[in-house]
LUMVOTOR-189420 format. One record per residue (C-alpha): x, y, z. Coordinates in Angstrom, 2 decimals. Layout:
BEGIN
<<X; Y; Z>>
...
//
This chain:
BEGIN
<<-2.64; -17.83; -21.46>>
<<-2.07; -16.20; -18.35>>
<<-5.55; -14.51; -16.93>>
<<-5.01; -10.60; -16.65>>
<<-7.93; -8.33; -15.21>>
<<-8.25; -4.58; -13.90>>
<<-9.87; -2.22; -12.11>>
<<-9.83; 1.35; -13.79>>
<<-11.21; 3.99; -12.00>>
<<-11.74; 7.74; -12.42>>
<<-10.14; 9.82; -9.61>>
<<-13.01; 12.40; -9.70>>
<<-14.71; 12.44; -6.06>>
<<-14.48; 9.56; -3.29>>
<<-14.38; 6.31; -4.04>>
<<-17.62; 4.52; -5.10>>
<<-18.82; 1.38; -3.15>>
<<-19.18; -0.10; -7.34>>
<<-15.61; 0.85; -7.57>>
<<-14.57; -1.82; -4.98>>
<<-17.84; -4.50; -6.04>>
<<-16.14; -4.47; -9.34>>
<<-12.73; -4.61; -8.16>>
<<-13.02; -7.48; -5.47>>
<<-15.11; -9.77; -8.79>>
<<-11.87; -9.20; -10.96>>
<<-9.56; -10.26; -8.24>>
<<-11.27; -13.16; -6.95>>
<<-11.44; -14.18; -11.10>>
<<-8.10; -13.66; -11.74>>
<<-6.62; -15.36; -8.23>>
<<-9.17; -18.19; -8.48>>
<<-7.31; -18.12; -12.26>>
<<-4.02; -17.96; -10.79>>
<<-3.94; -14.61; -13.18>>
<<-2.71; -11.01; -12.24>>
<<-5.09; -7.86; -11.11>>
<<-3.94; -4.73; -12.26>>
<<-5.45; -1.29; -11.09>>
<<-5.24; 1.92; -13.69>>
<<-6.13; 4.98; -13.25>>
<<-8.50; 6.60; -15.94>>
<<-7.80; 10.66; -15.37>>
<<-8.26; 11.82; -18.68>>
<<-11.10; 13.89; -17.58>>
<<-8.57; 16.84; -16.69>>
<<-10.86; 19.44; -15.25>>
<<-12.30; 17.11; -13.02>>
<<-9.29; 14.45; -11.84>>
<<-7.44; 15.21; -8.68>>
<<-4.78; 13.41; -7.24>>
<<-6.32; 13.67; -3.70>>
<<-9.23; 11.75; -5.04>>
<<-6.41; 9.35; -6.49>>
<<-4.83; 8.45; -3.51>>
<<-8.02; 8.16; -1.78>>
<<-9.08; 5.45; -4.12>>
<<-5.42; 3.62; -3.70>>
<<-6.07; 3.98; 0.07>>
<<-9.83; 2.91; 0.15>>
<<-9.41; -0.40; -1.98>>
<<-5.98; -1.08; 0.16>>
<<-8.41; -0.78; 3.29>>
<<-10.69; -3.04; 2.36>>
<<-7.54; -5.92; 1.43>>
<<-7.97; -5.89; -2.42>>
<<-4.36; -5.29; -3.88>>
<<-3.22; -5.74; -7.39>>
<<-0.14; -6.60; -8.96>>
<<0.53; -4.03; -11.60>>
<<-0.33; 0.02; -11.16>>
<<0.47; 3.65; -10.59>>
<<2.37; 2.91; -7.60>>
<<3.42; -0.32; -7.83>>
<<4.91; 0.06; -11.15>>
<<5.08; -3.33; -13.48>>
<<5.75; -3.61; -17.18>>
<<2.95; -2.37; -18.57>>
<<2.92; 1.10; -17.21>>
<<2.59; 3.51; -16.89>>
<<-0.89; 3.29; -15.26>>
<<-2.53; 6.61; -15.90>>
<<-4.11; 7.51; -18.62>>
<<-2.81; 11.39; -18.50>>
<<0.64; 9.74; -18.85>>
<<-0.23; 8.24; -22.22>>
<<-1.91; 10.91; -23.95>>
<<0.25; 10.83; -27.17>>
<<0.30; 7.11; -27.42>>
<<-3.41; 7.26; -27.91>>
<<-3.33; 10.27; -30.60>>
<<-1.15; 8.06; -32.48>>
<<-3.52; 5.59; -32.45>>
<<-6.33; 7.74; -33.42>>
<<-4.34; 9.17; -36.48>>
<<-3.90; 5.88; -37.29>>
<<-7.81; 4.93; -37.64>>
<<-7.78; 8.29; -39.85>>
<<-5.18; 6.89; -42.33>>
<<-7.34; 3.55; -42.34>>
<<-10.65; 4.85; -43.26>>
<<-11.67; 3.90; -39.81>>
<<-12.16; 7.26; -38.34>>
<<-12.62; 11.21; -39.49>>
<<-11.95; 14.72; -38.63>>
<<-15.11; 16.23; -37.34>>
<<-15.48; 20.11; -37.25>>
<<-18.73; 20.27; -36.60>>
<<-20.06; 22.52; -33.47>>
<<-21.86; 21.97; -30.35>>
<<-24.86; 24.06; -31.81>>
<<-24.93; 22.02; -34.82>>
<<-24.90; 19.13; -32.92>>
<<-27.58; 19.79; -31.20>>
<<-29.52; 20.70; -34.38>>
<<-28.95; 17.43; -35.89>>
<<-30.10; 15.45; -32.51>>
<<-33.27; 17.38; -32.78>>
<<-34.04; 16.60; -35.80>>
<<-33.59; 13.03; -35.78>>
<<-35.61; 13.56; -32.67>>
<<-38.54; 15.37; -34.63>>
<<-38.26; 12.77; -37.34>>
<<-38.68; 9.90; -34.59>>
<<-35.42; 8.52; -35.56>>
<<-32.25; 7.63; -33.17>>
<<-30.60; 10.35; -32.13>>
<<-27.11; 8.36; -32.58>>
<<-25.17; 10.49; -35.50>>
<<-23.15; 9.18; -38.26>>
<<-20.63; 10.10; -40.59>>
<<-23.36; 10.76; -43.32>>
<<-25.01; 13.21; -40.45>>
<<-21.96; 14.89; -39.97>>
<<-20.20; 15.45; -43.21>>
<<-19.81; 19.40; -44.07>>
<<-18.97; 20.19; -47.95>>
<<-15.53; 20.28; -48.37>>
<<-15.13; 23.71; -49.30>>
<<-16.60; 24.68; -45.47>>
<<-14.34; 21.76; -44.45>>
<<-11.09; 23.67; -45.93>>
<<-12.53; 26.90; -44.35>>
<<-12.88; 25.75; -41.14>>
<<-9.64; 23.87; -40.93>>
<<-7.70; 27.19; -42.51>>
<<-9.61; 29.16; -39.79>>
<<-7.61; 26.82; -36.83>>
<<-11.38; 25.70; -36.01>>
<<-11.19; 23.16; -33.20>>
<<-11.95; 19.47; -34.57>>
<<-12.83; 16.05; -33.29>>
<<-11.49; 12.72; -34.22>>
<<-14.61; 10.11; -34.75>>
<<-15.01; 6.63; -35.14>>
<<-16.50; 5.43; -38.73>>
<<-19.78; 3.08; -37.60>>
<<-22.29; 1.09; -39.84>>
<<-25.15; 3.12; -40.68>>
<<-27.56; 0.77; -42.19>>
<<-30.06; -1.45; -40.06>>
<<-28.61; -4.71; -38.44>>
<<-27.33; -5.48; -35.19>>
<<-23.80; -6.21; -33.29>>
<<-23.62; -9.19; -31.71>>
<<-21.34; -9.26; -28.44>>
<<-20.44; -12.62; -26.71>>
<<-21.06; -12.20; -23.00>>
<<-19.84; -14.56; -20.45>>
<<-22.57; -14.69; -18.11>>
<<-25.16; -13.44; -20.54>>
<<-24.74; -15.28; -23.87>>
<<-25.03; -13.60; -27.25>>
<<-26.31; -10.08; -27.18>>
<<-27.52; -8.42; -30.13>>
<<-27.61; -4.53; -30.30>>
<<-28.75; -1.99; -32.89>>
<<-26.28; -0.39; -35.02>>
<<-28.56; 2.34; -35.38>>
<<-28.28; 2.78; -31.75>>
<<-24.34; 3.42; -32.32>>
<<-23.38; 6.99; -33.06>>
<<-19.87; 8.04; -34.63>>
<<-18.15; 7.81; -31.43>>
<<-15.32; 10.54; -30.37>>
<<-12.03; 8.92; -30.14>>
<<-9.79; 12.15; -29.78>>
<<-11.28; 15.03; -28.22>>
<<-10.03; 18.55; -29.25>>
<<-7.85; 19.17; -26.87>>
<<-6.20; 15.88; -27.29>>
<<-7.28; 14.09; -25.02>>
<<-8.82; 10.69; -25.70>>
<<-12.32; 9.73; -24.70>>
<<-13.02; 6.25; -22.26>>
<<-13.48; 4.54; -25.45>>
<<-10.26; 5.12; -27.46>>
<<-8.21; 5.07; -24.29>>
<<-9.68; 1.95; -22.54>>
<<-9.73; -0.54; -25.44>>
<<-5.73; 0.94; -26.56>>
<<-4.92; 0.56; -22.89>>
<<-6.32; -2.87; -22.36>>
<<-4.51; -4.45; -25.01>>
<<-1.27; -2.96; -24.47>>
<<-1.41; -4.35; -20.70>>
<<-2.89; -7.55; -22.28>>
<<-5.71; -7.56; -19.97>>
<<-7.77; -11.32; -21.05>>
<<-10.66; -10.80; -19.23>>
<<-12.86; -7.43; -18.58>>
<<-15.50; -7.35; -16.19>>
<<-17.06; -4.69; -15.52>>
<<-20.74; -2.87; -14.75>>
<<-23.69; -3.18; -16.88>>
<<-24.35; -0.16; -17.80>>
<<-21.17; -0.50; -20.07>>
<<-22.99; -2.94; -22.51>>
<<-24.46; -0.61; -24.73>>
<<-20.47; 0.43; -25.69>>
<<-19.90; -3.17; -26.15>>
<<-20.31; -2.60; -30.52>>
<<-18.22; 0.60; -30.20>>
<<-15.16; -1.41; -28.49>>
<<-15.38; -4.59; -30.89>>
<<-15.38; -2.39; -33.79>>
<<-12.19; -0.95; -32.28>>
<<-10.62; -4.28; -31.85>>
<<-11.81; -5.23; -35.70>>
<<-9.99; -1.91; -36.86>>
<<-7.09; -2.23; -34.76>>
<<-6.96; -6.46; -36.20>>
<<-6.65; -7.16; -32.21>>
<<-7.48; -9.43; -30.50>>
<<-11.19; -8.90; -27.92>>
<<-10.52; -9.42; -24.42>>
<<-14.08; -12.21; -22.69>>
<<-16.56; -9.86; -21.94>>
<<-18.00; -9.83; -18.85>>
<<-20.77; -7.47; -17.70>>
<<-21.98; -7.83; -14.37>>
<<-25.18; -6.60; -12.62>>
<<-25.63; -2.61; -11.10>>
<<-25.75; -2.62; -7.31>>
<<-29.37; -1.04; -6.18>>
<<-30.79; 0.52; -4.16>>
<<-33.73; -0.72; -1.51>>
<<-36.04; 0.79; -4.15>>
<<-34.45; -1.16; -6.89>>
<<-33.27; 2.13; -8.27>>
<<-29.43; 2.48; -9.56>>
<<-27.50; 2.87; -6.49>>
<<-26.74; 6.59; -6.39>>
<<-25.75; 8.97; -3.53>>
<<-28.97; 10.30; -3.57>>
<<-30.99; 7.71; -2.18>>
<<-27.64; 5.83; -0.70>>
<<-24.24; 6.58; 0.85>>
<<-21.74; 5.63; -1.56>>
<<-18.10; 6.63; -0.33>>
<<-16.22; 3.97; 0.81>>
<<-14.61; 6.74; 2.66>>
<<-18.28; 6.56; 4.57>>
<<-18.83; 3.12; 5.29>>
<<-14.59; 3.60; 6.76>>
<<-16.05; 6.51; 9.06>>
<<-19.31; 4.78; 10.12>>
<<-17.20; 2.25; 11.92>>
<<-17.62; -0.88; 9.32>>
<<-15.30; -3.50; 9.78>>
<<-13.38; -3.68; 6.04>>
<<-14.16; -7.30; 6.17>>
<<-17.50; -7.22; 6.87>>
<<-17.74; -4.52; 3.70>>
<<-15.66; -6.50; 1.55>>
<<-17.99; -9.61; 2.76>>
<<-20.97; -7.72; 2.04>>
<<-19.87; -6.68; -1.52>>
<<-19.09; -10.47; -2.07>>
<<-22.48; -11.39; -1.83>>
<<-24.09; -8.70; -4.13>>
<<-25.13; -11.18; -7.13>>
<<-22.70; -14.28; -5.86>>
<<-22.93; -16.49; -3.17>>
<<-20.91; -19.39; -1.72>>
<<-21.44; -23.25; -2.64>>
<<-23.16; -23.84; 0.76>>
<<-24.86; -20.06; 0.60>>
<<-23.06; -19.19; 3.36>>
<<-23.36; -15.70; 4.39>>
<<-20.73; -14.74; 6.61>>
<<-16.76; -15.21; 4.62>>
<<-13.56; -14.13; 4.55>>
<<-11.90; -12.66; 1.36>>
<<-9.68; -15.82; 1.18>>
<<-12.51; -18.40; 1.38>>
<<-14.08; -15.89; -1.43>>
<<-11.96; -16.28; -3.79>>
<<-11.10; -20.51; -2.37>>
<<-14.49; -21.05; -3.72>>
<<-15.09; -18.45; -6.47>>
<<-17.06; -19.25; -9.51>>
<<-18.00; -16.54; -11.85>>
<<-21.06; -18.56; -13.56>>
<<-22.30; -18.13; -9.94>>
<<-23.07; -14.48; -10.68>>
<<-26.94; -13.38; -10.40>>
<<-27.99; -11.36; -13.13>>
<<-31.06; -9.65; -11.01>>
<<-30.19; -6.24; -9.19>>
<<-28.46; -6.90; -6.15>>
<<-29.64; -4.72; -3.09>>
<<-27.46; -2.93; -1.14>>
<<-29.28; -2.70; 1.80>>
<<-27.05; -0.69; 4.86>>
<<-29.49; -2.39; 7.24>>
<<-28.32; -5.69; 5.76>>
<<-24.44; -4.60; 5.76>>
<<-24.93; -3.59; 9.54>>
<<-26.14; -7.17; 10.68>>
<<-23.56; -8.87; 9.16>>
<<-20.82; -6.18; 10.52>>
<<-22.18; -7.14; 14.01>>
<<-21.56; -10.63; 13.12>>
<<-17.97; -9.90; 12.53>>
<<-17.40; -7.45; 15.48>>
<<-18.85; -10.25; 17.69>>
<<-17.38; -13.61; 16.20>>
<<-14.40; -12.43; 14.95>>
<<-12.81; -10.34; 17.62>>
<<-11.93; -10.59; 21.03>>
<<-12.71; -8.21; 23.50>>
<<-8.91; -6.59; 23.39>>
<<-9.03; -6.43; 19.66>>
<<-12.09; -5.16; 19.89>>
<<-10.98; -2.19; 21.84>>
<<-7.72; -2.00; 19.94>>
<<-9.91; -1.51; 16.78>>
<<-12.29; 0.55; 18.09>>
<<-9.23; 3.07; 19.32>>
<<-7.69; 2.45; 15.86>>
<<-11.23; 3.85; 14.68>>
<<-11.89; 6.32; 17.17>>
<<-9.10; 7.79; 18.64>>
<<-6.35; 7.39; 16.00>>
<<-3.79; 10.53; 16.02>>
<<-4.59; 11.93; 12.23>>
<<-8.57; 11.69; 12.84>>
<<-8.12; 12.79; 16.52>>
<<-6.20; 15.57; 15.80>>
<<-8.51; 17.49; 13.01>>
<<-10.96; 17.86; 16.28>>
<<-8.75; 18.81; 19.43>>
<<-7.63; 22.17; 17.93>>
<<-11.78; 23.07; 17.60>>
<<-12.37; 21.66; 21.19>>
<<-9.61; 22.35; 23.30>>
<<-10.21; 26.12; 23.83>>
<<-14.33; 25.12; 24.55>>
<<-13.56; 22.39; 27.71>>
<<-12.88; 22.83; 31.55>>
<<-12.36; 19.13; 31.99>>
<<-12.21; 15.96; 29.57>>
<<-15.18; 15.12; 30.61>>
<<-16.33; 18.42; 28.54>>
<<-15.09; 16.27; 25.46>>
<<-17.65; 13.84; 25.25>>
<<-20.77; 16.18; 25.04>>
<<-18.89; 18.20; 22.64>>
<<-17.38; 15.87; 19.85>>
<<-19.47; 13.05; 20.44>>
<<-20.99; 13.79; 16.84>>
<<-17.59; 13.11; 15.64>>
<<-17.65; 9.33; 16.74>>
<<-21.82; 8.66; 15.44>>
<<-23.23; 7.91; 12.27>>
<<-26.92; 8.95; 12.14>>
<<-27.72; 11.44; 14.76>>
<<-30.87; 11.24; 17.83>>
<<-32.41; 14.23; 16.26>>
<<-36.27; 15.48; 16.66>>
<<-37.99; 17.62; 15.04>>
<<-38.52; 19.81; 17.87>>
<<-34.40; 20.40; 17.53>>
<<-35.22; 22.67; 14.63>>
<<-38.01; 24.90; 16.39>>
<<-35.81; 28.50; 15.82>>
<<-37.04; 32.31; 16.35>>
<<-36.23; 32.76; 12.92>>
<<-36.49; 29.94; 10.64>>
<<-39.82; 28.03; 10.83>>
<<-39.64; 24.31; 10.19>>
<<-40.63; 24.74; 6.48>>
<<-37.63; 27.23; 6.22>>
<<-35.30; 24.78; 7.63>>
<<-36.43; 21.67; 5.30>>
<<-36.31; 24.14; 2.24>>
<<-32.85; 25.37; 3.78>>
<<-31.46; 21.30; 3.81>>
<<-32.62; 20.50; 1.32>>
<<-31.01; 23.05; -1.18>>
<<-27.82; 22.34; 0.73>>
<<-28.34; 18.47; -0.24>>
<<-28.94; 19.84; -3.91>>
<<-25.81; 22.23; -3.71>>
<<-23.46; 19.95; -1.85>>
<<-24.37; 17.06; -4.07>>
<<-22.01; 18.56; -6.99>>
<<-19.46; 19.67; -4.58>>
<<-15.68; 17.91; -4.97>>
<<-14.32; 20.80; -3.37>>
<<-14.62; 19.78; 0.49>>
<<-12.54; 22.35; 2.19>>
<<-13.83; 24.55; 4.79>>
<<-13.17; 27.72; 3.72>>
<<-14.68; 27.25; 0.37>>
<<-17.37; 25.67; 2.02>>
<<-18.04; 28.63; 3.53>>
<<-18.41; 30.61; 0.94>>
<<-20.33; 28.42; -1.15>>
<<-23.40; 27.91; 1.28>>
<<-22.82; 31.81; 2.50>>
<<-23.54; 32.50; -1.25>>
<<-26.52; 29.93; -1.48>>
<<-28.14; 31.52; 1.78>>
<<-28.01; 35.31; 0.31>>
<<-29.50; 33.48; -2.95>>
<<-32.43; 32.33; -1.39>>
<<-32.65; 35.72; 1.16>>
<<-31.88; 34.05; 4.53>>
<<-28.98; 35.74; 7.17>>
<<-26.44; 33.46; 6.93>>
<<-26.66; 32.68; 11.60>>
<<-30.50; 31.84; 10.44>>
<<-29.57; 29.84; 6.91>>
<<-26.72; 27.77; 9.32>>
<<-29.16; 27.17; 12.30>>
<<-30.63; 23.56; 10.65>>
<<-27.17; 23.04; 9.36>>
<<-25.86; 22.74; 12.77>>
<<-28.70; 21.00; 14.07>>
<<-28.61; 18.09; 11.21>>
<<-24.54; 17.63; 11.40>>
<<-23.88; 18.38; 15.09>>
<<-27.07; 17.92; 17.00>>
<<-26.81; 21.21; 18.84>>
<<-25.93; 24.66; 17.35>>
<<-23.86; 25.00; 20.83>>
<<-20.76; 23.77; 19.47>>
<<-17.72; 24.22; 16.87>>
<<-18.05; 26.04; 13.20>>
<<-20.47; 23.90; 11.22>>
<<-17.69; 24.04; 8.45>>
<<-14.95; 22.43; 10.16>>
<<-17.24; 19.66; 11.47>>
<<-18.63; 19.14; 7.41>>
<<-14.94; 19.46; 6.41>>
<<-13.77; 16.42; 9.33>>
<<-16.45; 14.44; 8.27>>
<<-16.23; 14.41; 4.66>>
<<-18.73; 14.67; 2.10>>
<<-20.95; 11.44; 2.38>>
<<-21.22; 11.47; 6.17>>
<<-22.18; 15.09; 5.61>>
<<-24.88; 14.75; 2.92>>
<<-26.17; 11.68; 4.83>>
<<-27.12; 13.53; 8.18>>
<<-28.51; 16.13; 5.75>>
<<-30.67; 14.22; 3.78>>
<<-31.69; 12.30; 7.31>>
<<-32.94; 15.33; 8.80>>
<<-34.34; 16.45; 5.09>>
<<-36.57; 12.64; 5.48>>
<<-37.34; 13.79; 9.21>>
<<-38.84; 17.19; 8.53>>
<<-41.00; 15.06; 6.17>>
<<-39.39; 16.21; 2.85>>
<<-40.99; 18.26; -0.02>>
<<-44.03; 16.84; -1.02>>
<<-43.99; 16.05; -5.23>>
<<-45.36; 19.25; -6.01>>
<<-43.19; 21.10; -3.91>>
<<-39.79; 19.32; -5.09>>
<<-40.78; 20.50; -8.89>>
<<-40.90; 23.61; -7.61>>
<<-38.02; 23.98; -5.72>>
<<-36.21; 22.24; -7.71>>
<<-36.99; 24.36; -10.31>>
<<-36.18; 27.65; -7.82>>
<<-32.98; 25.80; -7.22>>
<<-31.88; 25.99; -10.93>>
<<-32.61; 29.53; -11.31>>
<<-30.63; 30.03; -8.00>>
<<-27.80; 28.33; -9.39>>
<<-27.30; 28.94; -12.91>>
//
């Protein structure tokens, strides 16, 4: 048997850190294997899934040296590699589950849905629906379907008590409720599949041995081996590995943590050093070694060598061991050549010279100016936000609804920017110079300098939100009772 593992991410915002941590585990298991890595790309979330945000994960993961042997733009015999590309394969599938017995047309509505939650909910009962829950008389079934009435295809699941049991191959056995399991969507009524339909028909049709992937995928575990059972396929070794956290222990999230790789890339991280870093979050090397290459990764990997407990991901952490690599790993002309590589390379370089050239006398205007264009968390003081207009409670109740805002944002350009947080400022009945003023003073530094939007827009979303929330935490932040209540003004603002 010849190992086969993937990645499969969703191309809807930058690339997550746990994109890569779960990438770099299934390539070290399938080289150490002497397998093949295969990257897919899961984009059957259509409103959402750009192919910027594609290309930005290709890019990313390339970046940081993890490359694969079969996907979208590789090719290889398995393709092809996004899921949008094999919608009908997957409705046959489903149609096929509905000939079986396996799986049902479900006409029911969102409002009836939500009826049927609640009363479970009332009755102190899982909230997971089955078929039973769901069946209409037939008569209203005949109506609905002779009205053109939008349906769902759902997966048949055991309704009495009992438990699934789902090999793990770090954890053992794992028993899970059945009555935890609801009747699944398969097909969704636009004909699209869901994750689960799509990523157990995908994995064996690229005969992918091996998934690993994040924890928080275990409680889908029963839906996918019933799958398999209805299908009479074969189950890939499951392989469920630990969720990178926060300092707090909390579920890494860009709230609390940059997350971008995009980020890390902009902050000046050495892509070894990352890649190093993301090696040791639940692993370590036979002589617990901290500082390694990919290569001597993967030379010494050993999957059983996987901590189950929460591994930290701890920037302060990540930037001691980057200075270890900038210092031992590079000499003083390949330092400079990276750092100009970082710095000063044409495409970055030449997003800031049209905003700067028409402000300077002299280069040596261009350092004051852009210097916030080369730094990761800016020498700010409070004092910095001291305005005619905007006290310093305006101006933490002004960044941090921008955090709030910008934290659902995929849209990144400037211009709609703009008129997102112009809209936000007349919402909560500031000018827009006074709404901007902390803005400018948490991205730039100084309000003497170029449009706000175009620096946001250079920068990119996590470098962005990070300065934000930085000067948010240096105003003090909302107390608790004050972040109910704004956040609660913030909903009304925004509905």
């Amino acid at each position: 048997m010849t190992v086969r593992t993937r990645v499969a991410p969703s191309p809807t915002g930058d690339p997550h850190v746990g994109t890569a941590y779960i990438a770099l585990f299934n390539l070290a298991f399938a080289r150490q294997h002497g397998g093949q890595f295969i990257l897919r790309i899961e984009d059957t979330d259509q409103t959402r899934s750009t192919s910027e945000s594609e290309q930005k994960i290709l890019d990313s993961l390339r970046w940081l040296g993890l490359e694969w042997d079969e996907g979208p733009d590789v090719g290889g015999p398995h393709g092809p590699y996004r899921q949008s590309e094999r919608k009908d394969m997957y409705a046959q599938y489903a149609h096929e589950l509905v000939e079986k017995g396996f799986a049902f047309h479900c006409y029911r509505t969102s409002e009836e849905l939500d009826e049927l939650r609640e009363a479970r909910r009332a009755a102190g009962g899982h909230t997971a629906l089955k078929q039973s829950d769901l069946a209409l008389p037939p008569e209203e079934v005949e109506k609905r379907k002779a009205a053109g009435a939008p349906y769902v295809i759902r997966m048949v699941v055991p309704e009495g008590e009992g438990v699934c049991v789902v090999d793990d191959l770090l954890r053992g056995p794992i028993e899970l409720e059945w009555g935890m399991v609801d009747a699944q969507i398969l097909l969704k009524s636009d004909g699209m599949p869901t994750y689960h339909l799509a990523n157990v028909v995908d994995d064996h049709l690229m005969e992918i041995t091996h998934v690993i992937r994040g924890e928080e995928w275990i409680n889908s575990a029963p839906k996918h081996k019933l799958l398999y059972q209805y299908f009479g396929w074969d189950m890939p070794t499951l392989c469920h590995m630990p969720l990178l956290r926060n300092p707090d222990k909390s579920k890494l999230s860009k709230r609390k943590n940059p997350t971008s790789i995009l980020y890390y890339q902009r902050m000046g991280y050495m892509a070894e050093a990352l890649l190093n870093y993301l090696g040791r979050m639940g692993w370590s090397m036979p002589d617990e070694s901290e500082k390694f290459s990919r290569d001597e990764m993967f030379a010494n990997f050993d999957i059983q060598r996987v901590s189950l407990g929460g591994p930290v991901f701890d920037q302060e952490k990540l930037s001691w061991l980057n200075g270890l690599w900038l210092r031992e790993n590079l000499t003083h002309e390949q330092f400079a050549a990276k750092f100009q590589e970082w710095a000063l390379n044409p495409e970055y370089l030449m997003q800031i010279v049209p905003l700067i050239q028409q402000r300077v006398e002299k280069f040596s205007d261009v350092a004051p100016l852009a210097g916030f264009f080369l730094s990761g968390m800016l020498p700010i003081k409070e004092s910095d936000f001291e305005h005619k207009s905007v006290t310093l409670e305006d101006a933490k109740r002004i960044l941090q609804f921008s955090v709030w805002f910008l934290d659902t944002e995929n849209n990144w350009d400037k211009d709609h920017l703009f008129a997102q947080l112009k809209q936000l400022s007349e919402q909560m009945g500031y000018k827009l110079r006074d709404f901007l003023f902390p803005l400018f003073i948490a991205i730039a530094g100084t309000n003497q300098t170029v449009s706000v939007m175009d620096s946001m827009s250079i920068l990119g979303p996590d470098m962005s939100r990070a300065r934000l929330r930085h000067a948010v935490n240096l105003l003090g932040g909302p107390s608790k009772k004050e972040a109910k209540r704004w956040e609660k003004e913030f909903k009304e603002l925004t509905l």
